[in-house]
N, C-alpha and C positions, 0 to 999 in steps of 0.2 A: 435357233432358239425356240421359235414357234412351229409346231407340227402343223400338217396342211389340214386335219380336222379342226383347230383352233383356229384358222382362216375363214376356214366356210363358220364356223359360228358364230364368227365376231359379226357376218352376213344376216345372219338369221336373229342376231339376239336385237339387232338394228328395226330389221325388218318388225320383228315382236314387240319393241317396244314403240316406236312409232304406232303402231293401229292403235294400243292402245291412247296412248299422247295427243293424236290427232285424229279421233273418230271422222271427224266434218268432211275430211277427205273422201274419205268411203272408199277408200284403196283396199285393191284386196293383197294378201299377204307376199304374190311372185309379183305384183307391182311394185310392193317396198324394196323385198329382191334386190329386181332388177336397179331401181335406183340407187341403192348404196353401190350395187357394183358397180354402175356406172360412176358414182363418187370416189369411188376408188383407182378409178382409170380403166375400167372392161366396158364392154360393149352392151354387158347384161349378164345377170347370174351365170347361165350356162358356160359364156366363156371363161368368167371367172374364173370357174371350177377346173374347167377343163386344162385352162392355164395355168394353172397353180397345179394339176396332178399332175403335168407333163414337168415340171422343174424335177431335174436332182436334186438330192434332200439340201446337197452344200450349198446349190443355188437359193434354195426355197429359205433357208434361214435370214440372209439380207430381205429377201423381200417380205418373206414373213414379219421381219421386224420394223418394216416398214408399216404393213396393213394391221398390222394390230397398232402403233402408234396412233395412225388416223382415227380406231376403232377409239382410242380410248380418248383421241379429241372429239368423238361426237355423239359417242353414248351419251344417253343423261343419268346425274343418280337416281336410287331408286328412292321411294317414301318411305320405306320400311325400315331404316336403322339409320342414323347421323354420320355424319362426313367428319374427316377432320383434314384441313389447308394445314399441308406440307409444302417445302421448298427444297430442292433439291441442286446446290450448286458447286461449280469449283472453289474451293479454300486455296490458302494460301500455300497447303502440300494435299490435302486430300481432297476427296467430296467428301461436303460436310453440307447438313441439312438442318432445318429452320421449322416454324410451326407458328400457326395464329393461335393467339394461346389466351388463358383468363387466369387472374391473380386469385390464388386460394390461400397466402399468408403471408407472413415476413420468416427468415430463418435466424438461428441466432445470432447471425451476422448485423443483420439488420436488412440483408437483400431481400426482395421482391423474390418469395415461390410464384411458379407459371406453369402450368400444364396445359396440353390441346384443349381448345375449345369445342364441344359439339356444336356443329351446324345443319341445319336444315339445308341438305346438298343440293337440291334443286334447284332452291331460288338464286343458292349464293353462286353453280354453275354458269347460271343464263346469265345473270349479272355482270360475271365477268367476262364471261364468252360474248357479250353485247359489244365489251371494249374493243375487242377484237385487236387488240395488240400484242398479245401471244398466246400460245397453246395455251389451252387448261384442258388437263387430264383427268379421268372420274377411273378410279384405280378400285377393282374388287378383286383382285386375282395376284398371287403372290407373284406368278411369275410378272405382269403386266409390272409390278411395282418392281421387280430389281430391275427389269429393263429402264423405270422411267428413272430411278434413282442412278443408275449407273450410265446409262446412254440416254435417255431424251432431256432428264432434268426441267428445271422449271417449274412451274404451281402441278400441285396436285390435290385431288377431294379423294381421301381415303376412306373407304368401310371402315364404321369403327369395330367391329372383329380384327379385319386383317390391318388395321391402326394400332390395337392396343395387343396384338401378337408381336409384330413387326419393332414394334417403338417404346416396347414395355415400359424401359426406364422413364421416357418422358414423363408417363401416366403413375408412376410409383413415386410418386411426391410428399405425398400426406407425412410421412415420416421427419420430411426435414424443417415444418411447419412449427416454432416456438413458441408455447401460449403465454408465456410472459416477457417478450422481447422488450428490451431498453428501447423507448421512441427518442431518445438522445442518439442512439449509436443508428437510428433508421437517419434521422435528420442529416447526421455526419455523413452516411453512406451518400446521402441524396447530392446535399454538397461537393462531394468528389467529383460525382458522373457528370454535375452540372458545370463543374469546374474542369475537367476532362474535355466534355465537348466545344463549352465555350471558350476552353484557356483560359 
């Protein structure tokens, strides 16, 4: 799935954002290198490299798809555009996927409209990654995202570019939002769900 150049990058895009994330270190840049690749199971960049160009391509796609996995457990997001928490799990027949979402109306149903939420991906990253109870993935790359949605699955922080490409329909809500809804037929609705889960 992953070419051996998107290997060595996931290496270096590591290595680049650490300096800046962690100046106090005072690492120099084949320091950081060296220690992702060693986070990744090599000995140090060089073998890395040299490990990963000796694979045949068939081989190099498992484990390609392994090191970009890790890669997208330990990147962090960047500050420059919002994140949007997807979920990504087995359904009852398909993968079917999920979203932390904010109320923008009632439809004239009387149900609750929801679209993704924008979040400030950093904080809400480290936050959960503190939990340490499962992967959290930081998705800016199309391919990175059908891999997480189709094989790794679980939370993810999405670019909202490749968020609002990907998941259009979530985000095209506005539409079904009714400025003069019955608060009778919202109450009824409410009473169902609550009678639903409670019996």
């Amino acid at each position: 799935m992953f070419e051996y150049q998107e290997c060595v990058n996931s290496v270096k895009n590591l290595a680049k954002q650490a300096r800046s994330y962690y100046p106090s270190l005072n690492w120099k840049h084949n320091q950081w290198l060296n220690h992702y690749a060693k986070a990744f199971g090599y000995q140090g960049y060089n073998h890395f490299c040299s490990t990963l160009e000796g694979f045949p391509k068939d081989q190099l796609q498992n484990v390609s798809l392994k090191l970009l996995r890790m890669y997208c457990e330990k990147i962090e997001p960047s500050l420059d555009c919002p994140y949007y928490e997807y979920y990504s799990f087995y359904g009852s027949e398909n993968i079917e996927t999920g979203f932390y979402s904010q109320y923008i109306g009632w439809d004239k149903n009387g149900e609750e409209v929801r679209v993704p939420r924008p979040l400030i991906g950093l904080g809400s990253v480290k936050n959960q990654r503190k939990l340490g109870k499962k992967p959290i993935y930081v998705i800016e790359d199309e391919k990175h995202l059908i891999a997480w949605l189709f094989v790794w699955k679980g939370t993810a922080y999405i670019a909202e570019g490749l968020a609002k490409d990907f998941f259009k329909s979530n985000f095209d809500k506005e539409k079904l939002v009714c400025n003069d809804v019955d608060m009778d037929v919202v109450q009824l609705r409410y009473r169902e769900r609550m009678s639903h889960i409670f019996g």
